[in-house]
Jmol script that loads the backbone (N, CA, C; Angstrom):
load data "model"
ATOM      1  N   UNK A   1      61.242 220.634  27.539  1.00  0.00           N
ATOM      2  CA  UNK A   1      60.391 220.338  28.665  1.00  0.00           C
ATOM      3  C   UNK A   1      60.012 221.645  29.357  1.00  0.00           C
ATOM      4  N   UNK A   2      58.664 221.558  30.011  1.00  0.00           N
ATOM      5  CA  UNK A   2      58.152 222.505  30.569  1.00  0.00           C
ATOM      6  C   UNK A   2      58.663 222.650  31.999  1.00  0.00           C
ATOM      7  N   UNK A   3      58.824 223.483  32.620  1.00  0.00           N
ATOM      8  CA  UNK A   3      58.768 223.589  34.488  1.00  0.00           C
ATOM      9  C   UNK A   3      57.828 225.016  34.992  1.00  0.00           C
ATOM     10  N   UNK A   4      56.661 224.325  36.131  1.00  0.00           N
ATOM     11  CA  UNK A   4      56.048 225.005  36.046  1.00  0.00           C
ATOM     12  C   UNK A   4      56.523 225.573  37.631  1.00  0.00           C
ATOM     13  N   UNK A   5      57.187 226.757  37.820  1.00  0.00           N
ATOM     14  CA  UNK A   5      58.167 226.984  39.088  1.00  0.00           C
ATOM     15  C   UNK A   5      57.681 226.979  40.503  1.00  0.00           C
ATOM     16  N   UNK A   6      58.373 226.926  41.560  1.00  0.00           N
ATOM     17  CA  UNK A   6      57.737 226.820  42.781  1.00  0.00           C
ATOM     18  C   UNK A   6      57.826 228.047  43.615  1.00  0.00           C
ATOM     19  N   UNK A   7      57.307 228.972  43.115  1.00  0.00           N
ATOM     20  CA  UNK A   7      56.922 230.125  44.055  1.00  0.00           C
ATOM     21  C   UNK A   7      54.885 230.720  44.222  1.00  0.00           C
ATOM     22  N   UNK A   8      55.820 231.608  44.934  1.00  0.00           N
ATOM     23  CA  UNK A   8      54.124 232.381  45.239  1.00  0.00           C
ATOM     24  C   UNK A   8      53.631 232.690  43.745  1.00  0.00           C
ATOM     25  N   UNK A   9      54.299 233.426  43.031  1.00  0.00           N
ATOM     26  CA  UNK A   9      53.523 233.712  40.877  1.00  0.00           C
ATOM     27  C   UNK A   9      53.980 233.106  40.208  1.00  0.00           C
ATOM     28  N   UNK A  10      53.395 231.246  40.325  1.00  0.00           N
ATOM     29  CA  UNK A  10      54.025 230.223  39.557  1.00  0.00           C
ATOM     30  C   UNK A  10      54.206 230.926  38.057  1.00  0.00           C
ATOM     31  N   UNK A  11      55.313 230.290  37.270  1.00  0.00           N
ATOM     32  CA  UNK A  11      55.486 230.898  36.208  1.00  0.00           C
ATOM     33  C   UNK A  11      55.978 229.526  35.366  1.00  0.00           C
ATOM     34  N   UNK A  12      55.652 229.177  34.260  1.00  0.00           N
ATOM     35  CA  UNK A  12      56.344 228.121  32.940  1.00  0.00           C
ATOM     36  C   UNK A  12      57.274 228.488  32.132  1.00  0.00           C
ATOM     37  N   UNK A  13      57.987 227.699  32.558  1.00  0.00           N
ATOM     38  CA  UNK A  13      59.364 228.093  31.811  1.00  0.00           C
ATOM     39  C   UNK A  13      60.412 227.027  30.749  1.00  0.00           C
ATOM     40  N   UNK A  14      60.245 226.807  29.620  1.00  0.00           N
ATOM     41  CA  UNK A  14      60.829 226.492  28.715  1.00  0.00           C
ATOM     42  C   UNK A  14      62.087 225.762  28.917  1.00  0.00           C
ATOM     43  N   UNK A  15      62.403 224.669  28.886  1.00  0.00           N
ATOM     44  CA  UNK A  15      64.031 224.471  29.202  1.00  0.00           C
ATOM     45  C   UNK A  15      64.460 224.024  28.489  1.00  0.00           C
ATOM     46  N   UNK A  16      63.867 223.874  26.750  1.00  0.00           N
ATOM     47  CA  UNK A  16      64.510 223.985  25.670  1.00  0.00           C
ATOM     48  C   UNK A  16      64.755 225.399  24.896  1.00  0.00           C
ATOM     49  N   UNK A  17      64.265 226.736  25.742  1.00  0.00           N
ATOM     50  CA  UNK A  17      64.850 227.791  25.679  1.00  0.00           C
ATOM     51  C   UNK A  17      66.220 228.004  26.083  1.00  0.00           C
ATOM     52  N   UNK A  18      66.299 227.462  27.265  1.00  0.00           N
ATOM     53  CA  UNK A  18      67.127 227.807  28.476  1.00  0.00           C
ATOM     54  C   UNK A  18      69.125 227.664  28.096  1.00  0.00           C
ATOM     55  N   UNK A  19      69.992 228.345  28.554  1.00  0.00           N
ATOM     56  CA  UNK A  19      71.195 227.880  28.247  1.00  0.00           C
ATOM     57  C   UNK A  19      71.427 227.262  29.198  1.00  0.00           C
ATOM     58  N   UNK A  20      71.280 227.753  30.673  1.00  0.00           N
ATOM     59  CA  UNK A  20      71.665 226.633  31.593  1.00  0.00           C
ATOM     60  C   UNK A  20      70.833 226.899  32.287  1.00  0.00           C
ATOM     61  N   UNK A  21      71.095 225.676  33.239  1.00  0.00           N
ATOM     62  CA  UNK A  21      70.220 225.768  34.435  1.00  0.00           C
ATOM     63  C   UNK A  21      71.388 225.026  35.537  1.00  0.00           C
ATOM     64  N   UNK A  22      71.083 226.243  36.822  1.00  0.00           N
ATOM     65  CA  UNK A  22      72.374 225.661  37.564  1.00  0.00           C
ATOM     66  C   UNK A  22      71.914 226.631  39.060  1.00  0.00           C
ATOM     67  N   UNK A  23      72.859 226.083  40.032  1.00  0.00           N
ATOM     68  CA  UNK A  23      72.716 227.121  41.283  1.00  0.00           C
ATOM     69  C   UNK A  23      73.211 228.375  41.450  1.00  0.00           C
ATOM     70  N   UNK A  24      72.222 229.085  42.490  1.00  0.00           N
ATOM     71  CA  UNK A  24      72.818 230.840  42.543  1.00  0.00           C
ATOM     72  C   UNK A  24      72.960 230.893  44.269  1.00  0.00           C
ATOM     73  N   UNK A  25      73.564 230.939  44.883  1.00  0.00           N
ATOM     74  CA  UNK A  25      73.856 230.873  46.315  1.00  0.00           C
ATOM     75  C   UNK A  25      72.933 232.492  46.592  1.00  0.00           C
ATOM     76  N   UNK A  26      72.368 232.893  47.682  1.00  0.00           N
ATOM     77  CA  UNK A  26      71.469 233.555  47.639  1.00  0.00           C
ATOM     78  C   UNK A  26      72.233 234.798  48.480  1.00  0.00           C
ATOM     79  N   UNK A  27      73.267 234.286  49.664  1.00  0.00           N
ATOM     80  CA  UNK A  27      73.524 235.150  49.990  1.00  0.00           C
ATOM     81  C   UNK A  27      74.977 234.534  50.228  1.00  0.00           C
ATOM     82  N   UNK A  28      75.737 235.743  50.787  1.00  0.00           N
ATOM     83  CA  UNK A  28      77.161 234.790  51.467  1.00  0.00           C
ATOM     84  C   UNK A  28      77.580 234.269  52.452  1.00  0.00           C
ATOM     85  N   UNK A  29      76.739 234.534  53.692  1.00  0.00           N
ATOM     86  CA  UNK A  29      76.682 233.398  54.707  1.00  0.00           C
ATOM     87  C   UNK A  29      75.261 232.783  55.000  1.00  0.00           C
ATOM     88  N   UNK A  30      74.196 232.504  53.722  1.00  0.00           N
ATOM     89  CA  UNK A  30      73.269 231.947  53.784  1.00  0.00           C
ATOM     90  C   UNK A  30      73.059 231.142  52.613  1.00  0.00           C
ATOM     91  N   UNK A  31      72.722 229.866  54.030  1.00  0.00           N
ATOM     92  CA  UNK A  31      72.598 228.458  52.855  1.00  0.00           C
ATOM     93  C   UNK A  31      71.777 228.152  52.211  1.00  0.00           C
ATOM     94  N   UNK A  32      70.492 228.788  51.547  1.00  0.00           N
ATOM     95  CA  UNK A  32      69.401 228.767  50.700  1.00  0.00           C
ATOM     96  C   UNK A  32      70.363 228.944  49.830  1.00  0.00           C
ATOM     97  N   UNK A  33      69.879 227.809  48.631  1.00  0.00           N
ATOM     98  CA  UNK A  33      70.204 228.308  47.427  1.00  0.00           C
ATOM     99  C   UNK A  33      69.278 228.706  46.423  1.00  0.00           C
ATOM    100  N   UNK A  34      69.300 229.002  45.279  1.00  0.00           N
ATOM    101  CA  UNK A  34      68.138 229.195  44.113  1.00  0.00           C
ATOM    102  C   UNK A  34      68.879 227.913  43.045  1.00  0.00           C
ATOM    103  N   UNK A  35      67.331 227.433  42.125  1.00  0.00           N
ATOM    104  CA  UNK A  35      67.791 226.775  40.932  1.00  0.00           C
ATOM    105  C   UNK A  35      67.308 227.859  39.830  1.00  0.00           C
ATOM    106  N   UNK A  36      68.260 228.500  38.948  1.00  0.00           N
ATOM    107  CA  UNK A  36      67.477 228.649  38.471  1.00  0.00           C
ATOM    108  C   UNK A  36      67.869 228.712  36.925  1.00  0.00           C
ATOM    109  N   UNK A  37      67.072 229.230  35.982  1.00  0.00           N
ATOM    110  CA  UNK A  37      67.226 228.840  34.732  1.00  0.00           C
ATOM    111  C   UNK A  37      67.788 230.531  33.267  1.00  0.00           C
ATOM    112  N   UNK A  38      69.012 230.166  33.204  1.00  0.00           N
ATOM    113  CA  UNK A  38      68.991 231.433  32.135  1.00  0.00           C
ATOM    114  C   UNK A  38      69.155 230.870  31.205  1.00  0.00           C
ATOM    115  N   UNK A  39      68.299 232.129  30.104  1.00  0.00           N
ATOM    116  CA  UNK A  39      68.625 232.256  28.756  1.00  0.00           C
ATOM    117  C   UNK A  39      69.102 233.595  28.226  1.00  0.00           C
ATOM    118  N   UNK A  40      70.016 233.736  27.476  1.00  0.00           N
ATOM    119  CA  UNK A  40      70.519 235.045  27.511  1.00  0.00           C
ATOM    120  C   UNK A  40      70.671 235.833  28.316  1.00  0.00           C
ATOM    121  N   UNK A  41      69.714 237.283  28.098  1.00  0.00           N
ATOM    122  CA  UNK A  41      70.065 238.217  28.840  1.00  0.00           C
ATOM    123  C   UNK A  41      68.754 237.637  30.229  1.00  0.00           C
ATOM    124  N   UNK A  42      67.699 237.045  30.155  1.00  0.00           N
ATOM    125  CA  UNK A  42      66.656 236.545  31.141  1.00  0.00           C
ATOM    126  C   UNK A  42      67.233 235.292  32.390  1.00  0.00           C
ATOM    127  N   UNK A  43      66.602 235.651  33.145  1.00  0.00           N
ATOM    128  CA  UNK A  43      66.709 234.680  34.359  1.00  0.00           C
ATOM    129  C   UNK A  43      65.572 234.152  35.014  1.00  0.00           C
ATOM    130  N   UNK A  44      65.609 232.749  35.194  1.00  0.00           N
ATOM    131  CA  UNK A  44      63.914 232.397  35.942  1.00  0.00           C
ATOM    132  C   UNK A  44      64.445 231.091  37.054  1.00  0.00           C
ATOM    133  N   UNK A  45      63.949 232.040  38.456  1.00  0.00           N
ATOM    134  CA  UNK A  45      63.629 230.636  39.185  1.00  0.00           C
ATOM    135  C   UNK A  45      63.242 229.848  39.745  1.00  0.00           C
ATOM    136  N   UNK A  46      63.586 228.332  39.440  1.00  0.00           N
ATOM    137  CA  UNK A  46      62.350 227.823  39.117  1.00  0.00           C
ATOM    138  C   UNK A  46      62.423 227.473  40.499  1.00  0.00           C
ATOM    139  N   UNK A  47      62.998 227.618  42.002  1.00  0.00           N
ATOM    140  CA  UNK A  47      62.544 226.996  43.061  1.00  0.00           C
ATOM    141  C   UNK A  47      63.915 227.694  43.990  1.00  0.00           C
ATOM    142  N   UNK A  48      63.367 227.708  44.963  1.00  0.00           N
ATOM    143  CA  UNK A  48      64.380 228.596  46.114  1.00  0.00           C
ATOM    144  C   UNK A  48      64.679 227.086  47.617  1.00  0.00           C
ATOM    145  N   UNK A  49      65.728 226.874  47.408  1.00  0.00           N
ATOM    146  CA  UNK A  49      65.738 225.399  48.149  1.00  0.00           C
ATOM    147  C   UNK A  49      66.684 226.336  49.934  1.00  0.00           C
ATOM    148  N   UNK A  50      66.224 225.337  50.692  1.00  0.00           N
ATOM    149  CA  UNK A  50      66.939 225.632  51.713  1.00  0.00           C
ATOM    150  C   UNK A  50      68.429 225.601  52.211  1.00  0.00           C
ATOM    151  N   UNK A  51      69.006 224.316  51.320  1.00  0.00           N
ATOM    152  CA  UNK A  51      70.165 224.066  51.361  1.00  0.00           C
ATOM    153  C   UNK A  51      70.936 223.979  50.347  1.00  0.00           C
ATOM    154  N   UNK A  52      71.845 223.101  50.274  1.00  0.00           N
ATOM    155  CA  UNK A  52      72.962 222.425  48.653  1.00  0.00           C
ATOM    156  C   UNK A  52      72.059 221.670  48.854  1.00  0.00           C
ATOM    157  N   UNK A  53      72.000 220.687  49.551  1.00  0.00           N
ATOM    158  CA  UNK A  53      71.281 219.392  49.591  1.00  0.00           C
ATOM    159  C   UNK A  53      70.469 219.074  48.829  1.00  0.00           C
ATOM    160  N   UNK A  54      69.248 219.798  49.161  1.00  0.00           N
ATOM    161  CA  UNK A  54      67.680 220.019  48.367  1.00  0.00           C
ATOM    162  C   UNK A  54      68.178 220.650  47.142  1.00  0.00           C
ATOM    163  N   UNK A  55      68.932 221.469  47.308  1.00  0.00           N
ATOM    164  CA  UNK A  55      69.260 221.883  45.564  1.00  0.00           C
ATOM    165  C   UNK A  55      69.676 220.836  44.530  1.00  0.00           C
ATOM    166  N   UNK A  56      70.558 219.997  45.277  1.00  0.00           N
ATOM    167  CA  UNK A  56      70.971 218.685  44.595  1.00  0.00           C
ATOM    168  C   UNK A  56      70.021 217.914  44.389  1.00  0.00           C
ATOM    169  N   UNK A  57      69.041 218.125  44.727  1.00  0.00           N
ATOM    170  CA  UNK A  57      67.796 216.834  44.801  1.00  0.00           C
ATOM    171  C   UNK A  57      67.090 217.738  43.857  1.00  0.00           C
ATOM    172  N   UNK A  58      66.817 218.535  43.663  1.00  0.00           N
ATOM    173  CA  UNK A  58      65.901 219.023  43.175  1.00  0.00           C
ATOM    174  C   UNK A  58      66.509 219.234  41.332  1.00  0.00           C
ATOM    175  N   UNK A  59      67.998 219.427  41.321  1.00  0.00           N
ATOM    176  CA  UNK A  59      68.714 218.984  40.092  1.00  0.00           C
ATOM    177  C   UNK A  59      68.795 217.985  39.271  1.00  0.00           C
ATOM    178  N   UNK A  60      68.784 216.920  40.292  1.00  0.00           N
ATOM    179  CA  UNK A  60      68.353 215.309  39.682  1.00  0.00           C
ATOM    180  C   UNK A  60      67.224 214.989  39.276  1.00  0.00           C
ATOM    181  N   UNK A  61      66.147 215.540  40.161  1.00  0.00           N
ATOM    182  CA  UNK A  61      64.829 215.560  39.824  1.00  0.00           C
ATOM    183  C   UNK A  61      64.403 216.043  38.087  1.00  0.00           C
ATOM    184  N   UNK A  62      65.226 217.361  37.741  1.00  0.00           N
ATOM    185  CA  UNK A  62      65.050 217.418  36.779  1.00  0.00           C
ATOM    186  C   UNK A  62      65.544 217.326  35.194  1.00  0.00           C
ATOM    187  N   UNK A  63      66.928 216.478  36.102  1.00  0.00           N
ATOM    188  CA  UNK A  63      67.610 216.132  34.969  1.00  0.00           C
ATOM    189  C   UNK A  63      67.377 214.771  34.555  1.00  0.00           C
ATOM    190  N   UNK A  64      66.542 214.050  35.626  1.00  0.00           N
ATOM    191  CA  UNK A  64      65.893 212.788  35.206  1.00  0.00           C
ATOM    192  C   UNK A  64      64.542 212.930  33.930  1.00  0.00           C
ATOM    193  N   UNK A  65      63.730 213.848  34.757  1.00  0.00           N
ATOM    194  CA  UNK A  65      62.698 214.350  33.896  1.00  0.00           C
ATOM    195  C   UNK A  65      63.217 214.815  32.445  1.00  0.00           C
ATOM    196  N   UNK A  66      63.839 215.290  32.650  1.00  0.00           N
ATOM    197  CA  UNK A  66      64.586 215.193  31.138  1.00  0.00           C
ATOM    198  C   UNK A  66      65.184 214.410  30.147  1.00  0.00           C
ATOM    199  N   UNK A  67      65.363 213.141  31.002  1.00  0.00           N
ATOM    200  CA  UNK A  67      65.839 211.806  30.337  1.00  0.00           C
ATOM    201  C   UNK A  67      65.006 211.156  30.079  1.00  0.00           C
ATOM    202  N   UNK A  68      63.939 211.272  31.132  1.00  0.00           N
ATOM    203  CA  UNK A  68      62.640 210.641  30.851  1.00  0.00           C
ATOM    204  C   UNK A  68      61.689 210.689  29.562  1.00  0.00           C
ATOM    205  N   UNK A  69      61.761 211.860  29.067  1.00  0.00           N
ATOM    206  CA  UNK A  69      61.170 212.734  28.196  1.00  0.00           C
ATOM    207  C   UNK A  69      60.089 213.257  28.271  1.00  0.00           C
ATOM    208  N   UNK A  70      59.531 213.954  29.714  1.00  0.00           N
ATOM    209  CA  UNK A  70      58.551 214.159  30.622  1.00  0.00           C
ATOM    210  C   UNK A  70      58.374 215.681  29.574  1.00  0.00           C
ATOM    211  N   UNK A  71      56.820 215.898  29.756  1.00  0.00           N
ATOM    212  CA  UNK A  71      56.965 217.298  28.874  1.00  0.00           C
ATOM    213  C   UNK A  71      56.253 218.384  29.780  1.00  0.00           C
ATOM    214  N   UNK A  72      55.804 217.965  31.192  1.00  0.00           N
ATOM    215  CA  UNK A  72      55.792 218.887  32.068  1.00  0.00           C
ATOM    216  C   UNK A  72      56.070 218.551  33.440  1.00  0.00           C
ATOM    217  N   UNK A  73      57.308 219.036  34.245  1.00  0.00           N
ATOM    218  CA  UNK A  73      57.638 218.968  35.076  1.00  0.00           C
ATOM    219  C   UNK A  73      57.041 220.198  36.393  1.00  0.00           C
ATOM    220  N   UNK A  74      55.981 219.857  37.335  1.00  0.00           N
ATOM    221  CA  UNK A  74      55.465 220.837  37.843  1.00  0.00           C
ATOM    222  C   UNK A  74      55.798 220.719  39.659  1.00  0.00           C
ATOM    223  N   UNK A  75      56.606 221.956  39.411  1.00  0.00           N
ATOM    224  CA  UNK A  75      57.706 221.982  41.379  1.00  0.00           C
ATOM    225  C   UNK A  75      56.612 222.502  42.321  1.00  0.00           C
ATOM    226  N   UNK A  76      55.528 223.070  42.143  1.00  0.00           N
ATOM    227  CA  UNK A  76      54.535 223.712  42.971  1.00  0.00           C
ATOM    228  C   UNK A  76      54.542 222.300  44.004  1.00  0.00           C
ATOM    229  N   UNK A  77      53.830 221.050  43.345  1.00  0.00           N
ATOM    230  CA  UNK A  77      53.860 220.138  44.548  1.00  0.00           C
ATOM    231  C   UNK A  77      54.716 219.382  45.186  1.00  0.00           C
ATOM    232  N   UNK A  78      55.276 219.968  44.801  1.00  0.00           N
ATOM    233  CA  UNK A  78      56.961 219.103  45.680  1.00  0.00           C
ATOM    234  C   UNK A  78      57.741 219.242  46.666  1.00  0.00           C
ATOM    235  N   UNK A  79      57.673 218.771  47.752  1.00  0.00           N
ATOM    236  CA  UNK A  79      58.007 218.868  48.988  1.00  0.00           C
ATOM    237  C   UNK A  79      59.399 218.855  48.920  1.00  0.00           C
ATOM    238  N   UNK A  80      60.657 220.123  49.343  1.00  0.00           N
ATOM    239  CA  UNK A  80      61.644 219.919  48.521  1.00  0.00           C
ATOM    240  C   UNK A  80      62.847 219.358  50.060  1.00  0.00           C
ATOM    241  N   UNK A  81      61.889 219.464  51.285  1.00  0.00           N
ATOM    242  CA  UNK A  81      62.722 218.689  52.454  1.00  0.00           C
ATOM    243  C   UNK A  81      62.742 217.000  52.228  1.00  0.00           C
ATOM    244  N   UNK A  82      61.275 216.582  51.625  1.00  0.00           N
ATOM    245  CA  UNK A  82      61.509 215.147  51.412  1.00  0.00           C
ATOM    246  C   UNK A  82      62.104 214.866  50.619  1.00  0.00           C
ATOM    247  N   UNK A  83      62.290 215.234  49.015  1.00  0.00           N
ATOM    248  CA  UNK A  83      63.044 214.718  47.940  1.00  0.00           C
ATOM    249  C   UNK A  83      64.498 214.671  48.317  1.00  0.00           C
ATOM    250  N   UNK A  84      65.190 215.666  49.301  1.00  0.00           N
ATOM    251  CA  UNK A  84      66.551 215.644  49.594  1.00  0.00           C
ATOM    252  C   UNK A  84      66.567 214.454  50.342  1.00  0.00           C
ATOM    253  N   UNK A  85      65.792 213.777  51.455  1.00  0.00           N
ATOM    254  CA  UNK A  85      66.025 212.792  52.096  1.00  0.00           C
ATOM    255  C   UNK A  85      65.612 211.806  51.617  1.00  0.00           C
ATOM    256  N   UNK A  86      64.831 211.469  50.748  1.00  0.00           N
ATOM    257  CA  UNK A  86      64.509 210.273  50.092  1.00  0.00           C
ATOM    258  C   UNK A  86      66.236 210.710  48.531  1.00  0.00           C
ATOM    259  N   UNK A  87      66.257 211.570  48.346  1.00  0.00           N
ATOM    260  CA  UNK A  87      68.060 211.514  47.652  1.00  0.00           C
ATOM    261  C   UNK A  87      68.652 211.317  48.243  1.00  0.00           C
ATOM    262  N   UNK A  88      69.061 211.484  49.704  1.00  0.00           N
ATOM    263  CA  UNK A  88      70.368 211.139  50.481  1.00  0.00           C
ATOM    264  C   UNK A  88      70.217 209.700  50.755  1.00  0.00           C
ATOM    265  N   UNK A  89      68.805 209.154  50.893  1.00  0.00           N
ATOM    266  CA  UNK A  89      68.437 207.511  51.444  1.00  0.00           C
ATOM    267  C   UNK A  89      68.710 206.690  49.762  1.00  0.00           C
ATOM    268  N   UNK A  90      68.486 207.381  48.686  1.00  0.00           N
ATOM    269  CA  UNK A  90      69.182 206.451  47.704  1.00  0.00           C
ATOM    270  C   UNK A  90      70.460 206.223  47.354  1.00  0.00           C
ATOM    271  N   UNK A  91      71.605 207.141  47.685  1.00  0.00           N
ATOM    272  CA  UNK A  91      72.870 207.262  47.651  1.00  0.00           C
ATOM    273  C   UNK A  91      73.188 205.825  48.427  1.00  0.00           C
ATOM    274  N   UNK A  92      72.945 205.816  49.636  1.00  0.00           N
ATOM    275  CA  UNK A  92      73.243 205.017  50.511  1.00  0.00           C
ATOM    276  C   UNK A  92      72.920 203.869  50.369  1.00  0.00           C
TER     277      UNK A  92
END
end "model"
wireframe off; spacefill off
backbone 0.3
color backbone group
């Protein structure tokens, strides 16, 4: 599956390249996290979230898409404050 990332120089990134894809805490007393995606010696990421929260939402998001068998997943339009609260309102 494709992800087409959510920054300012969107970039497509392969995630049947990828070895993992997982969180990078950005700083050490700051709660932004990154998702992002390595392969080998490369790193790409695909979206810079504000919290765990949104990071968690934004993980499901694409590990569904992946179950789904979606072949392009594109984060540019994705509002990543709502997906955490529409994830925390499905838990519940």
């Amino acid at each position: 599956m494709w992800v087409m990332t959510k920054s300012d120089w969107p970039v497509l990134v392969n995630l049947a390249r990828t070895a993992h894809v997982g969180y990078q805490q950005i700083a050490k007393f700051d709660p932004r996290t990154r998702i992002v995606a390595s392969a080998w010696e490369q790193e790409f990421t695909l979206a810079e979230c504000a919290d765990g929260d949104q990071a968690r939402a934004l993980i499901s998001l694409i590990s569904q898409a992946l179950a789904n068998g979606e072949n392009l997943l594109d984060l540019r339009g994705i509002d990543l404050g709502q997906l955490a609260v529409t994830a925390d309102s499905a838990r519940e």
